[in-house]
C-alpha positions in Angstrom: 138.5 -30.9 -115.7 135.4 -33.4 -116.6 134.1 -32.9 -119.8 130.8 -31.4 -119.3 127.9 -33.0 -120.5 123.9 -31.8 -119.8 121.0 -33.2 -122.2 118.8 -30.2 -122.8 115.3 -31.2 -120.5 112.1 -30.6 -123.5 114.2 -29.8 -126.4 111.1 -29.7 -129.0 108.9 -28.8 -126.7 111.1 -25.7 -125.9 111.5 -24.7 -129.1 108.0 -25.3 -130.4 107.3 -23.0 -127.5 109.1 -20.4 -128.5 108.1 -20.5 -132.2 111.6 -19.5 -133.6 111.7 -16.7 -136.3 114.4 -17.0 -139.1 115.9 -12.9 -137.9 115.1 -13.2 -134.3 116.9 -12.1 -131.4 116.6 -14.9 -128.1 118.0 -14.6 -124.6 118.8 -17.4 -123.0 119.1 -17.3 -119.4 121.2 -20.1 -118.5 123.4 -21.7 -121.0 124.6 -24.8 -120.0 126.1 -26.6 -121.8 124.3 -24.7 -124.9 121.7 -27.3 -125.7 118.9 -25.1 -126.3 121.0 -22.3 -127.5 122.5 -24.2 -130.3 119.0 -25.0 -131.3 117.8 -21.7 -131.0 120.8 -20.3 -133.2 120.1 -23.4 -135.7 116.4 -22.6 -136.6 117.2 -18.9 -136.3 119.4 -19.0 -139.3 120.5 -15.4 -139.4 118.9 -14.7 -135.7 121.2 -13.8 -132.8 121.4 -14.7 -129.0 122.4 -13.2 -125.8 123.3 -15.9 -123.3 124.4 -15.7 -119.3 125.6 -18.2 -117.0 127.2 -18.3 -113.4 129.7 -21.4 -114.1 133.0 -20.8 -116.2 132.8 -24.5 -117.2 129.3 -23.9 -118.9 130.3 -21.0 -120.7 133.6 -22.5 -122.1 131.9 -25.5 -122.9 128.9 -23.8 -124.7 131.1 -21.3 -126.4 132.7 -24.0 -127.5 129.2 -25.7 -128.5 127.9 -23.0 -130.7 131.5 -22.1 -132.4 130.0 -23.1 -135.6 127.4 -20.0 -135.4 130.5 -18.0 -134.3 129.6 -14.1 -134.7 125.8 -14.5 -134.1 125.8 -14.9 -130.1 127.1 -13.6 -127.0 127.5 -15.8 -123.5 127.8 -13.6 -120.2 129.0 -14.5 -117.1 126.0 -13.0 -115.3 123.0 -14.1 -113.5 120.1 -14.3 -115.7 118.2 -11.7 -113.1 120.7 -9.0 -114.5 119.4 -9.1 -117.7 119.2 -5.1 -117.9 123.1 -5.1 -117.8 123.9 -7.9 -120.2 121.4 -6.8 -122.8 122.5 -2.8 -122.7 125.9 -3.8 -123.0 124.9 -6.4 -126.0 123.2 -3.6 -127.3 120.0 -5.2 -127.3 116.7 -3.5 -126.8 113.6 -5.8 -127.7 113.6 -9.7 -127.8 111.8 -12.1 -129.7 112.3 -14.9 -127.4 113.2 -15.3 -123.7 114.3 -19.5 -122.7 114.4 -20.2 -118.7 115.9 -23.3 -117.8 116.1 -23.3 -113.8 117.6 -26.5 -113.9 120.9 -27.9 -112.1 122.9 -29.5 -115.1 123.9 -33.0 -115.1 127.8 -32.0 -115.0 127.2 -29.8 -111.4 125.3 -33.0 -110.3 127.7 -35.4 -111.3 131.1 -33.1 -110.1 132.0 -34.9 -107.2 134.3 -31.1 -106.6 130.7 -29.3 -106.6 129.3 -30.9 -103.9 125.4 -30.8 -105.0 124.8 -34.3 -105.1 124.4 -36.0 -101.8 125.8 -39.2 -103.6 129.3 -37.6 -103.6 130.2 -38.7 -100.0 133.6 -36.6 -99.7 132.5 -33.5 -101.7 133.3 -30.8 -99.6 130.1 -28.8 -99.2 130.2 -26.7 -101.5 127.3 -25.8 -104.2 128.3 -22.6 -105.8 126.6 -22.4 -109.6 129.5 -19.4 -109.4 132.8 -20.6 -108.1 134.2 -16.9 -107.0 131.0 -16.4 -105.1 131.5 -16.3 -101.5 128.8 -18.1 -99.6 129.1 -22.2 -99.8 127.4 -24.8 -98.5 129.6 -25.3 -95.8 128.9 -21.6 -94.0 125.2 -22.1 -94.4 125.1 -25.6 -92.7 127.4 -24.2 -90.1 127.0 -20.8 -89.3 122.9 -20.5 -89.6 120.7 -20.8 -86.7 118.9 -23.5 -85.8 115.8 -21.1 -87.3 117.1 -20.0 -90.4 118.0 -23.9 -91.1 114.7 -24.7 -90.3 113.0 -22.2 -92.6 115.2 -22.9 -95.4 114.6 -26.5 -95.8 111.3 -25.9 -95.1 110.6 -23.3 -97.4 112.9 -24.3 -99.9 112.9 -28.0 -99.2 109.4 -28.7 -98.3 110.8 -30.7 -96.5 108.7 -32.1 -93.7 111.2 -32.8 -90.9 112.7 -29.9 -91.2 113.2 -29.0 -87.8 114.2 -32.4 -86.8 117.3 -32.5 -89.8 118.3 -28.6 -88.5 118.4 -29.5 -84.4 120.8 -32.3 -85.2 122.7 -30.0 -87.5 123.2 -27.7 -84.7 124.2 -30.4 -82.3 126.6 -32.3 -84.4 128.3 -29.1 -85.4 129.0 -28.1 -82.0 131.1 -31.3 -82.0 132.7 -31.1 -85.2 132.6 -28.8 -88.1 130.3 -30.1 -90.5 132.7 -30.5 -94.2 131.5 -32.9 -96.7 128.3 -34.3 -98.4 128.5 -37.3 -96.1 128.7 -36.1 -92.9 125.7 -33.9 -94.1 123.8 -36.9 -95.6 124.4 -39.1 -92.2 122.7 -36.3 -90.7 119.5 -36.1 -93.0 119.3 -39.9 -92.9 119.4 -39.8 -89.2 117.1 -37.3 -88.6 114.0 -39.3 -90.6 111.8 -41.9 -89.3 112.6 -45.2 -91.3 108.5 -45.4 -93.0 109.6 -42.0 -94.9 112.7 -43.5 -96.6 111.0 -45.7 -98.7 110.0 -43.5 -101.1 113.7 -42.4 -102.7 116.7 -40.8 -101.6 115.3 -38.8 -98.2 118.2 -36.0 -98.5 117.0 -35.1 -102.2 114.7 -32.3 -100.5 117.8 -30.9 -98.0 120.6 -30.7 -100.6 118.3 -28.8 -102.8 116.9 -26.3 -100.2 120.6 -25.6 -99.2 121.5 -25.6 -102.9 119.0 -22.7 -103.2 119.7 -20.8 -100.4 123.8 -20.7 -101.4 122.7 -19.2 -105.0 119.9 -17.1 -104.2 117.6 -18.7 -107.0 114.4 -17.7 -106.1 115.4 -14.5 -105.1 113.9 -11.9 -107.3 112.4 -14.9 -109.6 108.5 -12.9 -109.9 110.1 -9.4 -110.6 112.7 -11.4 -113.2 110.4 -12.9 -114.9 108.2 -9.8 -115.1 110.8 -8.3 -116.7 112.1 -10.1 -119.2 108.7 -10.4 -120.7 108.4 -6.8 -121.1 111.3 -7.1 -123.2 109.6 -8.7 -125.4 108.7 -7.4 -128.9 104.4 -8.3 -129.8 104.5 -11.8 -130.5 107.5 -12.7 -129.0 107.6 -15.8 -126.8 109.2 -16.7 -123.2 109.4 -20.3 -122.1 110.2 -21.3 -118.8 111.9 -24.9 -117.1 110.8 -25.5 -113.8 112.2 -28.3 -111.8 110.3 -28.2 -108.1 107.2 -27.0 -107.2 108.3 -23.3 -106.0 109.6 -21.9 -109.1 106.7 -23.2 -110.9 104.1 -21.6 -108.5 106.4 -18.6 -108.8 106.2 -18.3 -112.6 102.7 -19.5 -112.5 101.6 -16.5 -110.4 103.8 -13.9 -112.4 102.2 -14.9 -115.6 98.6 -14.8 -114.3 99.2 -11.0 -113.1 100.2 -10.4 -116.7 97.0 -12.3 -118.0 94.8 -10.1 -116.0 93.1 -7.4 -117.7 91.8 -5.5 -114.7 92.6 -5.3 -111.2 89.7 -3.3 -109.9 87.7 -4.4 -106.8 84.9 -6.1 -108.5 82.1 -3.6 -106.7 83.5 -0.7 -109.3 81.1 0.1 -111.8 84.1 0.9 -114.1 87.7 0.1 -114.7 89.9 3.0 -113.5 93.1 0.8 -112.8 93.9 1.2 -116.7 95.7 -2.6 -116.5 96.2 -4.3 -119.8 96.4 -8.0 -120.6 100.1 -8.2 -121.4 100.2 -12.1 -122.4 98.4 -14.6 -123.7 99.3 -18.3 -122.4 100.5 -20.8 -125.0 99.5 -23.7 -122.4 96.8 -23.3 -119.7 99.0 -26.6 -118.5 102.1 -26.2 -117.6 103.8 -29.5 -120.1 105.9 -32.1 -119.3 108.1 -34.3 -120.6 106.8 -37.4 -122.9 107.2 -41.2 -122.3 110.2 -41.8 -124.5 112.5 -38.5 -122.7 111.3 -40.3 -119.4 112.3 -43.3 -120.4 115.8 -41.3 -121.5 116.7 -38.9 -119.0 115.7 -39.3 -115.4 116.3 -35.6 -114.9 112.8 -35.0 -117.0 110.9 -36.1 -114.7 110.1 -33.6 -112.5 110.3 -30.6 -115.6 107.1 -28.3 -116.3 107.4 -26.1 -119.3 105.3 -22.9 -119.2 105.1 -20.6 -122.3 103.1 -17.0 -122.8 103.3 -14.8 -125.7 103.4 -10.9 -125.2 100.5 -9.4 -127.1 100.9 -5.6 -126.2 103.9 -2.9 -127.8 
């Protein structure tokens, strides 16, 4: 097994974000390699955190990470969106912080057996952040219809020849089962006019739609989100990675429902809706990533990091 390897996207920024407290206690909803999570547990000092993570390699790598805060956290294998479960059985009521990261980690990219990464040519198609989960890559790019493709890579993709890139999914399926990155690459390249190739890889958008679709990521993304901050204790902190324009809008629109202080059509002479402002934004801007971790790590570039502090019991 590779050795795996992720460079935490915004370390400072994350954890500046999240204005660490000495006792705290910090969920973290995806591990990784335990980047952020050994900072956390580092400026914490005698905090604690409750981890999850899909991928057996991330956990036994960032178990093995934090070791040297052994008996102050506790990794999962959960999704993050169960974090009801995880922290009842941690026995964890209130946070102080909540960390997001929705990114893919460098070592799922780089895998060539994980098949994410249009660059591995003979990965089978795979994509599963959970290796005993059932649906792959492969069943999706097979078994959908021509429709379902379409919406997918549109929705998820934004991905402007959608329909084009499904239609000769379906046709060169009907041939030949469709099994590794390449074939499914061929078919992206294919399926886009030459003027719209200049601008990067062209299957980036595909792989990551499909990639979304196999691991339900945005499913439930507004409620989770929701949720997690009111776990929060007053003053605590959540901070949230986003790497495409869809999870940001998501969190962007989840946070501005918990900003608003009253929901009332605006022809009421009085509030009787009895909402309450349950955060304050840190940033009014979602940040990004500064010239030198550009410069650094590639994967930076497309990061926003958007931070709200709960101000209500």
């Amino acid at each position: 097994m590779k050795e795996f390897s992720h460079k935490p996207v915004m370390l400072e920024e994350c954890m500046q974000g999240l204005n660490i407290q000495e006792n705290g206690v910090y969920f973290d909803g995806t591990v990784g390699g335990g980047g952020h999570s050994f900072e956390i547990l580092n400026r914490s000092k005698y905090g604690r955190l409750i981890a999850t993570d899909l991928d057996d390699e991330a956990i036994a790598a960032a178990t093995k990470r934090l070791s040297p805060h052994q008996g102050r956290f506790e990794i999962f294998k959960a999704n993050y969106k169960e974090y009801e479960r995880v922290l009842a059985e941690a026995n964890v009521d209130k946070l102080d912080g909540v960390l997001l990261d929705f990114g893919v980690s460098s070592h799922q990219l780089d895998d060539r057996d994980r098949g994410f990464s249009y660059m591995a040519r003979e990965a089978a198609l795979d994509m599963r952040m959970d290796a005993t989960a059932s649906l792959t890559a492969k069943e999706v790019v097979n078994t959908y219809s021509l429709e379902a493709l379409t919406k997918i890579l549109r929705d998820y993709g934004e991905e402007k020849f959608a329909y084009r890139i499904a239609q000769n999914i379906v046709k060169k399926r009907e041939k030949k089962e469709i099994e590794t990155s390449g074939e499914l690459t061929d078919i992206i390249e294919e399926s886009i006019p030459y003027k719209f190739k200049q601008n990067g890889p062209c299957q980036r958008k595909s792989f990551q739609a499909i990639r979304i679709e196999v691991n339900g990521e945005l499913d439930g993304l507004k409620e989770c989100v929701k949720g997690l901050t009111g776990k929060l204790k007053k003053g605590g902190r959540i901070a949230i990675l986003t790497f495409h324009s869809l999870e940001d809008r998501i969190v962007k629109e989840a946070f501005r429902e918990m900003e608003q202080k009253c929901v009332c059509p605006p022809s009421f002479p009085i509030c009787v809706c009895n909402k309450k402002q349950e955060i304050e934004l840190i940033n009014k801007k979602p940040i990004t990533a500064g010239e030198e971790e550009l410069r650094a790590n590639s994967r930076s570039q497309c990061a926003k990091l958007r931070v709200a502090q709960k101000i209500i019991e």
